[in-house]
Structures are given as structure tokens and as C-alpha cells.
C-alpha positions in Angstrom: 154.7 -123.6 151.4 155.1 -127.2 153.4 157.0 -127.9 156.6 160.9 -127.5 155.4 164.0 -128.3 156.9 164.8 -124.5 156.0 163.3 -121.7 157.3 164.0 -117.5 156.5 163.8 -115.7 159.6 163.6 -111.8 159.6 165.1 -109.2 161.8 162.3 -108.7 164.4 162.2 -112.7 164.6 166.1 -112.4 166.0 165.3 -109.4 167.7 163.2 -111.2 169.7 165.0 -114.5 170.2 168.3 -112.4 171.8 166.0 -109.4 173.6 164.0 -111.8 175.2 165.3 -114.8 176.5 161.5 -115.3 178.7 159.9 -115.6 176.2 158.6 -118.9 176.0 157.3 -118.9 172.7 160.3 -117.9 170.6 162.8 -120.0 173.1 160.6 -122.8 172.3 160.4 -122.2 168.4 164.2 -121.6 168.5 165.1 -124.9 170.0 163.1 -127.0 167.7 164.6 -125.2 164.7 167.9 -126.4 166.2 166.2 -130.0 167.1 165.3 -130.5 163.8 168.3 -129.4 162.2 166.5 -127.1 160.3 168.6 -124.5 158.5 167.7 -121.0 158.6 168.2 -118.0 155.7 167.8 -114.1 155.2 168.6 -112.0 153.1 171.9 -110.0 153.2 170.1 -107.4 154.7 169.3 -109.0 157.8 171.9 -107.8 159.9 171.8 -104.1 158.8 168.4 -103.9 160.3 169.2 -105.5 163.4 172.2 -103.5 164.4 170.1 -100.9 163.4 167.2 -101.4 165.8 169.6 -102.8 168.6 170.8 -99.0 167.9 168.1 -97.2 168.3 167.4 -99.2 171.7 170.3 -97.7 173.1 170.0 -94.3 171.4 166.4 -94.4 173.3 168.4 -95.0 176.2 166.5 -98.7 176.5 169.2 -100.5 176.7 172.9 -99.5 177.7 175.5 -99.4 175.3 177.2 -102.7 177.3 174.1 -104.7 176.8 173.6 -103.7 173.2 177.4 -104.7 172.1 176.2 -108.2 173.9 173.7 -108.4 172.5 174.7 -107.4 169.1 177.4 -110.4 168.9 175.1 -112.7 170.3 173.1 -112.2 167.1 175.9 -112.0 164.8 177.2 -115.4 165.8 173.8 -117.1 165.5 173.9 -120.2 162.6 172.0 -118.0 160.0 173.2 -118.2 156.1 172.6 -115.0 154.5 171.8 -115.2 150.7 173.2 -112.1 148.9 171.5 -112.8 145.0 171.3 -110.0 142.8 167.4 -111.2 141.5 166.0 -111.0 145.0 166.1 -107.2 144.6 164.1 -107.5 141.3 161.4 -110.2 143.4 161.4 -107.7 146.2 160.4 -104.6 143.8 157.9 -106.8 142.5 156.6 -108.5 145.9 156.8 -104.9 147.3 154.5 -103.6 144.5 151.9 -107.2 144.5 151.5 -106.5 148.3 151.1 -102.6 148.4 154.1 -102.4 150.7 155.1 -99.2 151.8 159.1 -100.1 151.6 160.6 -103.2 150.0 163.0 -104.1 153.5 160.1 -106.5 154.0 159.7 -107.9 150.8 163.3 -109.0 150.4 162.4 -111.6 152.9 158.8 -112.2 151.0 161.3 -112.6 148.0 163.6 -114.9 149.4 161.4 -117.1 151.0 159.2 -117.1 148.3 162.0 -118.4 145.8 163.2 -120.7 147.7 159.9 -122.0 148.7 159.9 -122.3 152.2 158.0 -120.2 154.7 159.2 -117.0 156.3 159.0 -116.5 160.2 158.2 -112.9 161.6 157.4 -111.1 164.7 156.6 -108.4 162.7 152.7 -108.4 163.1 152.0 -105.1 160.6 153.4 -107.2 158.2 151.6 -110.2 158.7 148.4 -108.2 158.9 149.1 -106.1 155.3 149.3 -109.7 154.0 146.1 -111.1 155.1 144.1 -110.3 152.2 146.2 -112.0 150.2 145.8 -115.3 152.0 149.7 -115.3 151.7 149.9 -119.3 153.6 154.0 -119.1 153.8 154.8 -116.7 156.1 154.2 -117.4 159.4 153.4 -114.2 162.6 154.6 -114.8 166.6 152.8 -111.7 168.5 
């Protein structure tokens, strides 16, 4: 997919923009998305899984349960549009299948991204590594 002035993020992609505000690389990624104007999109999902993981940060005793609330509104308020379509859980089935993944959580990003035609940002590095073979040029990996 080309350079957009849309982008899907996934969950560990605003996991690490609000758990780590040092961190150069996704502060810096973040702010052009903003300079730019460029919109960003995830599935319904999205949120789900990051409550979830902020969760199990506190559950492992992490984080406190101050710092997760925080940080849990910090990401709900951030200018994301979630895109709740009925097909992208047909595409992810399929995407999940094409790409031998072992749950289709991923692929309803794959899916959206995919259909929309833009490229999908993740610091989800297992992920971007099962894709490899597949030379699978859209979605784009921050270690």
C-alpha cells in the first residue's frame, strides 16, 4: 500500500505510544501522524485488547491500579475511528487462514487495513515476523 493520509494502528502500537512516553521512536511517529493530519482506524476491537493488556499490567502488579485508570483514559480519548463492519470478520477468517495465524485478533487489523488499502502499524514484532514470507509490503513493525 502507498503512503496514505490514513493509517490502522493496533493495540500494541497504542500500548506503546501511552506506556512509554521516552520512547523516541513512537513519540516521533505519533507526532507526524498528527503533523500530517493523517487519520488513524482500528477495528472495533481495539480497545477490548488494550484494556485488557493495561489489565493484566496491573494484575502482574507492573503498574498500580492509579496509573492504569490514567492510562487507560489517556488511550480512550486518543483521535482514533473505530470501524465496526460486519465483513471484516469474514476478511479476518480468511486473512487468519491465508497467513497461518494462530487467532484471528490480528487479522482483523490485516483485514481492515487491507480493505481499506492503507498500511497497518504494529509493535507487535511476532506478527510482523509470521508475515515475512509472505512479503506482505503494508504492514509496517516498530521493535
Amino acid at each position: 500500500m502507498s503512503k496514505s493520509t490514513t493509517v490502522c494502528v493496533d493495540a500494541s502500537i497504542i500500548l506503546r505510544y501511552v506506556l512509554q512516553p521516552e520512547n523516541e521512536f513512537i513519540q516521533s511517529l505519533w507526532q507526524s501522524w498528527i503533523a500530517d493530519e493523517v487519520s488513524l482506524v482500528a477495528p472495533s476491537l481495539l480497545f477490548y485488547e488494550v484494556t485488557n493488556a493495561l489489565y493484566q499490567q496491573q494484575r502482574n502488579k507492573v503498574l498500580s491500579a492509579e496509573a492504569i485508570w490514567e492510562t487507560l483514559e489517556l488511550s480512550l480519548d486518543l483521535p482514533i475511528t473505530l470501524v465496526n463492519e460486519k465483513n471484516l470478520h469474514l476478511k479476518a477468517r480468511e486473512i487468519a487462514m491465508r497467513f497461518n495465524l494462530p487467532a484471528t485478533y490480528d487479522a482483523h487489523y490485516l483485514a481492515l487495513a487491507e480493505w481499506m488499502e492503507v498500511d497497518l502499524w504494529t509493535a507487535d514484532m511476532r506478527l510482523v515476523n509470521a508475515l515475512k514470507p509472505f512479503k506482505v509490503k503494508w504492514v509496517n513493525g516498530i521493535g
